[in-house]
N, C-alpha and C positions, 0 to 999 in steps of 0.2 A: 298856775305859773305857765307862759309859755315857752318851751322846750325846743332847738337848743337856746341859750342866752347867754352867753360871753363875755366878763367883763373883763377878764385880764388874764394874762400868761399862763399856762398850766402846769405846774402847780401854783397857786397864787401865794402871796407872803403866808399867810397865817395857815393855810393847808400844808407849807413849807417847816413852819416854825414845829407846827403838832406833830408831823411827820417825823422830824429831828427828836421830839421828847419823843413818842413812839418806839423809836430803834433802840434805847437808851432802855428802857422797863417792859418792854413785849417778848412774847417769846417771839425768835427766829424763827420758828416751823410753819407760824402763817406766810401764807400765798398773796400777798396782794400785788398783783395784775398790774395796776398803774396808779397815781397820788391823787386818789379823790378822795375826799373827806368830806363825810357830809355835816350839815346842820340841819334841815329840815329836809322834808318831804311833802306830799301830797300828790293822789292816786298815781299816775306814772311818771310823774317828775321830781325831781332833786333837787335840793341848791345846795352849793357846799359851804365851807367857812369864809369864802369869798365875795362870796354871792352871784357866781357864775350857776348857769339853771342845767341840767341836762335831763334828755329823754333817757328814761330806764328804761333797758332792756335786758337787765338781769334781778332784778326785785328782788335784793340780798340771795342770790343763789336759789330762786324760784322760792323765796319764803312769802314774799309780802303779794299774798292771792288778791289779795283783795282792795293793792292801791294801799298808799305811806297813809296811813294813818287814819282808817276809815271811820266816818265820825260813828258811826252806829256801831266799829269796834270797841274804839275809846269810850263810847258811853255805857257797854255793858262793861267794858274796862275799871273806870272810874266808880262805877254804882258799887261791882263788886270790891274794889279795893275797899270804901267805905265802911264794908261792912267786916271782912276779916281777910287778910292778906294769906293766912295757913292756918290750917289744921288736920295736915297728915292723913290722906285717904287708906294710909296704909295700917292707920290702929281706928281712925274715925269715921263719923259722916260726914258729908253736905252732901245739898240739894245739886249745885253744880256736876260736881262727879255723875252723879246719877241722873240726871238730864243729858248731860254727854252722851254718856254709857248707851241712853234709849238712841240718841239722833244717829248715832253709829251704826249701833242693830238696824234700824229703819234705810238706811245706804250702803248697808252693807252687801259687796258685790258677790252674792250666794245667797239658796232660801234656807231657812227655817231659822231657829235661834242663835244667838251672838252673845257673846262677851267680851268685855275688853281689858285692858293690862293698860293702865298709864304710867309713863315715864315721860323724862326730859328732853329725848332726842329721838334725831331718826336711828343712831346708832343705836339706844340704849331700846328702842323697837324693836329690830332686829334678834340683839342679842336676846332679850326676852325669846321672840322667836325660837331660837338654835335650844335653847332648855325648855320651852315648851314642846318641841317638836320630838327630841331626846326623851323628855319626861312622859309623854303620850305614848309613843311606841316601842318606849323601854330598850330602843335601838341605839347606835351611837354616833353614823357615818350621816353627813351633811353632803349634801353635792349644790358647787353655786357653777356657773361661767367666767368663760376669761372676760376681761374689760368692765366685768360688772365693779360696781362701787354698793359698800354695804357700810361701811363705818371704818372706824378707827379703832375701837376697843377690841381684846383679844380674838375672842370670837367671832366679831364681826370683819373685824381685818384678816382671818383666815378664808374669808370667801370672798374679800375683795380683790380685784385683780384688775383693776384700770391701769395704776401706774409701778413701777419697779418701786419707785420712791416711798411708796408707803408701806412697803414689808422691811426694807433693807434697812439691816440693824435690830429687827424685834423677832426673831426666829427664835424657838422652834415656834412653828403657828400651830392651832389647836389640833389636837390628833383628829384622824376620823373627817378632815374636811378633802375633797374629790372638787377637781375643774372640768368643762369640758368646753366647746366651744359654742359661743352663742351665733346665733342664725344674722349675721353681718355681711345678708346678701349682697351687698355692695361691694364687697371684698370676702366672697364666701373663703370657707373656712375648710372646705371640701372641694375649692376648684370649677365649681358647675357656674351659672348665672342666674339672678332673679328671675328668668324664663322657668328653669330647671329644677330649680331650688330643691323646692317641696318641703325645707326643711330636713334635707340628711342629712345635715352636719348633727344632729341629735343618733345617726348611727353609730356616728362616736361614743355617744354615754353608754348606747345599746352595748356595742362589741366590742369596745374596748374598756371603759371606767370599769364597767358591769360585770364583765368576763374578765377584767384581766387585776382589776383594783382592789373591790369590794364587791361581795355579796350583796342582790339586791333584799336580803331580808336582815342586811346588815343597816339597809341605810334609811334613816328616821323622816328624812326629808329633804328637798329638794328647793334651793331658795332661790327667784328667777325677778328680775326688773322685765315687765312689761314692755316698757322701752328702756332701754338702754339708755342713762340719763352721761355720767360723767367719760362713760366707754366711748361718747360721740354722739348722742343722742339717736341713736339706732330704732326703725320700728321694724321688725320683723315678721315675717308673712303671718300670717292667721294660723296655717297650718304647724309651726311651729309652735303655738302654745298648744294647740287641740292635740297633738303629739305627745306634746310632755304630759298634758294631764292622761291622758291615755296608759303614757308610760308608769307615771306614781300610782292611779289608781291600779291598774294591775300587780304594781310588785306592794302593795298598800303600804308605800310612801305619802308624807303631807306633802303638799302644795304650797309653798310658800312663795307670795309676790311680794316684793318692797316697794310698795307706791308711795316712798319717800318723796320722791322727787315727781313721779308722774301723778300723783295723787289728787286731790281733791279739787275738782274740775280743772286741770291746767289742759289737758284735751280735749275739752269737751264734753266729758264724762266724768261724772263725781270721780270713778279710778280706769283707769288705763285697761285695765285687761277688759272690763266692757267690750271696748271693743272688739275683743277674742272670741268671746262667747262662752268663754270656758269660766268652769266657779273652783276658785281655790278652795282651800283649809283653813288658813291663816293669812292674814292682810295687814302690811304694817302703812302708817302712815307719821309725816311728822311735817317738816317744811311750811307748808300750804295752810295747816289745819286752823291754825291757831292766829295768823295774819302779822307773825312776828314775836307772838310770844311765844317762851320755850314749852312746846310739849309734842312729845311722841307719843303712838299708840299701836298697840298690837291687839290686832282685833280677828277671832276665832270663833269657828264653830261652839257652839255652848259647849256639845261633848266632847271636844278638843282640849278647850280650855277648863278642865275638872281636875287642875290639883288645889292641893290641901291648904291651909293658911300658914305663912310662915314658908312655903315653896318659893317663892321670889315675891318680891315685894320694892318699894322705893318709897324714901321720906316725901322727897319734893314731886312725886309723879304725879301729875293731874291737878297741881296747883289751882284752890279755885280762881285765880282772876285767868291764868289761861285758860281753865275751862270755859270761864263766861267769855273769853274772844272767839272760843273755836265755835261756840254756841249761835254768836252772831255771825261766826265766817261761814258756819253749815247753813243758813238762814240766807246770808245774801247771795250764796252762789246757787243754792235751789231756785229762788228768786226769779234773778239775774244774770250771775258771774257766770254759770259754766254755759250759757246760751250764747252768751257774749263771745267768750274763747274759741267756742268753735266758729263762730260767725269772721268774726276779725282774725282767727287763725288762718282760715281758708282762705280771707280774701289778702292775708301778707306772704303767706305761703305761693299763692298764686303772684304774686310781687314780685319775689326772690326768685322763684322758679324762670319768669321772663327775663331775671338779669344773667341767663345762663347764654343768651342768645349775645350777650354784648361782652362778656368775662368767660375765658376760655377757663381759667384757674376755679372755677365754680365744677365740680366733679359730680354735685348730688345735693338736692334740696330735697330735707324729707321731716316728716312730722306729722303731730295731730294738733287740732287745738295751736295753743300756744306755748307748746314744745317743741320748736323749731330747729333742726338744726343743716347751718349747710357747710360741705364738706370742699376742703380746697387740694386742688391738684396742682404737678407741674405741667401733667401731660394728661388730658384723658384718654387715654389706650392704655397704658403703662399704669397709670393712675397711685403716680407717683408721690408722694406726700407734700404738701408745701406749708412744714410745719413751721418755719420762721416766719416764710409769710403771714401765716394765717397769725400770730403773733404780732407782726407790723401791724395788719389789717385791726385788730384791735384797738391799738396804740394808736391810730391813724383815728378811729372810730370816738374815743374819748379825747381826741385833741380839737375833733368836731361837736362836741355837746351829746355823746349817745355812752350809754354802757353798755355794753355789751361782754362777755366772758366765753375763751375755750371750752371745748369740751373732746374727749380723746386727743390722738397726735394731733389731729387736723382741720377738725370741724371748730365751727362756731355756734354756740347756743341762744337762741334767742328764747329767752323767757322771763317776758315781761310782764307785769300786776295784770289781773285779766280784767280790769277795769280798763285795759287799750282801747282806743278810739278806733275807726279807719282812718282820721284823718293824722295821727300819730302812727300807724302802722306804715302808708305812705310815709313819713316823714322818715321812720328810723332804714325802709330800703333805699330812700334818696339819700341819706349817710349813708349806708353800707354800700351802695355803689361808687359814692367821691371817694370813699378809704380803699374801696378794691384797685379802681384807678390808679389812686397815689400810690399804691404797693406796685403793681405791675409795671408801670410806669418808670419803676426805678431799675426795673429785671430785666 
């Protein structure tokens, strides 16, 4: 399909009419951005119940890695539904699980042996995480950052901290969880500049979490986003993860990275911390893996991961037919896909970056791969937030044929199937420039 394609007013009748049953049996708590409804897909494109086409540039919230509906998904899709839809990895076998389980070990971003924990989400990853990490050093205290996003269940939501919105009304949050601030050079967190940086805003955790909060032989583990996915899409200097790992292994803390969202090739690299250099403990992933279908994974050092049966466990975790998608998602982005992201990342990144020169409201283009995100101002000096705009700028975006999704108060996230083209990477910064226009335009 080619992208954008327009046939009529947005929302069109029938994306109008579902929208209307929608409000009537959904819950309220969902977020949806603007009235797009789709019906089909295919690799970066959309068409909704209208049949109008748009370029995607947010792949169900960085899930669909690998392009709407990739035929070599669907086919290990289909082969496996054929043969058994369930049989609980959690009292049984299959073959799936256990081919998983190896392609993980084999990508997995640290040496020697792995294992892994299947669940449904990235949240329910995570949480696996926080009683793994508890259950390993018999310890109790967790420490995440501000802006970071981990999930929505207990657990997981006490180390969340992107939005006010998602704590307010479920207090008290889990004991034993500690903030500090993450390395948001951009708007450090300590005052200095990404000249200066070096990562001290981590003297925080040192001299004050550390010394003033919790004992460091109180605290189990330390759970960090490589990049900062829903906080703004944030990448942070190198020296700040080589820091932290420095910091856990000396007070023998684990390492936990949630490469929910930066995960499996969306950088350019099977996970995100690659880039750092530095090897955690524990590795979750979910989003990416599976190319749409539900499954989360926590994935650990073998000697990490050594509790007993019946220590946590999940019915539907490791589903085989998402196994057999994640199976072919690991297969085409070794391939292909993560060669791809960073190829067409670089060359939209370099896109965006140039539209700084023509869009004063453009504050900061930063990313890897195709983890994009750029950051909108009123002023850059002041570097004042233009958080309605960057709202408009959205709304302006989908009224042109592009998806596109926020991320923090101000940035905009580009992450699209890394099955992107250049010749669609071009397309989606020619819409991002007409919506910046029309937004500024009205200022």
């Amino acid at each position: 399909m080619d992208a954008p394609n327009l046939k009529t007013a947005l929302p069109g009748p029938k994306a109008k009419a579902i929208i209307e049953r929608d409000g009537k049996v959904v819950s309220p708590s969902y977020t949806r951005g603007y009235p797009f409804v789709i019906a089909r897909g295919t690799g970066a494109t959309v068409e909704d119940v209208d049949g109008n086409v748009f370029l995607d540039c947010a792949a169900g919230i960085a899930v669909n890695s690998t392009g709407h509906s990739h035929p070599t998904v669907v086919a290990a899709i289909v082969d496996q539904a054929q043969k058994f839809l369930h049989m609980s990895g959690t009292d049984f076998y299959y073959e799936p699980q256990v081919q998983l389980g190896e392609d993980l070990a084999a990508v997995a971003p640290y040496a020697g042996p792995s294992r892994t924990f299947f669940g449904n989400s990235g949240t329910e990853a995570n949480e696996a995480a926080i009683k793994l990490a508890r259950y390993h050093t018999k310890r109790h205290g967790i420490i995440g950052f501000l802006g970071s996003f981990h999930g929505r269940t207990m657990g997981a939501l006490s180390l969340t901290s992107s939005r006010v919105t998602q704590r307010r009304g479920f207090g008290p949050m889990l004991s034993g969880s500690y903030h500090a601030p993450y390395a948001t050079c951009y708007r450090c967190p300590v005052g200095l500049t990404p000249d200066n940086c070096a990562a001290e805003c981590l003297g925080f955790l040192e001299d004050q979490v550390l010394m003033h909060l919790v004992s460091p032989d109180d605290v189990a583990g330390v759970m960090v986003e490589p990049i900062q996915g829903e906080g703004g899409y944030v990448v942070p200097p190198k020296a700040f993860h080589e820091r932290l790992r420095a910091l856990t292994a000396k007070h023998g803390m684990l390492l936990m990275v949630d490469e929910v969202q930066s995960g499996m090739g969306r950088t350019g690299k099977m996970f995100a911390i690659e880039h750092f250099g530095v090897e955690p403990d524990i590795v979750t992933a979910a989003k990416g893996i599976a190319s749409g279908m539900p499954l989360g994974v926590t994935i650990a050092k073998a000697d990490v991961m050594a509790w007993p049966p019946g220590a946590h466990a999940s019915t539907f975790g490791g589903n085989p037919v998402s196994c057999a998608a994640a199976i072919a998602t690991i297969q085409l982005l070794r391939d292909t896909l993560i060669a791809n992201a960073a190829d067409v990342g670089a060359h939209m990144i370099a896109g965006l970056t140039a539209l700084k020169d023509k869009h004063p409201i453009i504050g900061d283009v930063r990313g890897k791969g195709l983890m994009i995100g750029v950051e909108l101002v009123r002023d850059r000096v002041t570097k004042e937030r233009a958080t309605t705009e960057r709202d408009q700028v959205v709304d302006e975006a989908f009224a042109r044929g592009m998806l596109i999704l926020g991320a923090g108060r101000n940035a905009i996230r580009f992450s699209p199937p890394l099955v992107l083209s250049k010749a669609q990477a071009d397309t989606a910064v020619r819409l991002f420039d007409e919506s910046l226009g029309a937004v500024t335009g009205r200022h």
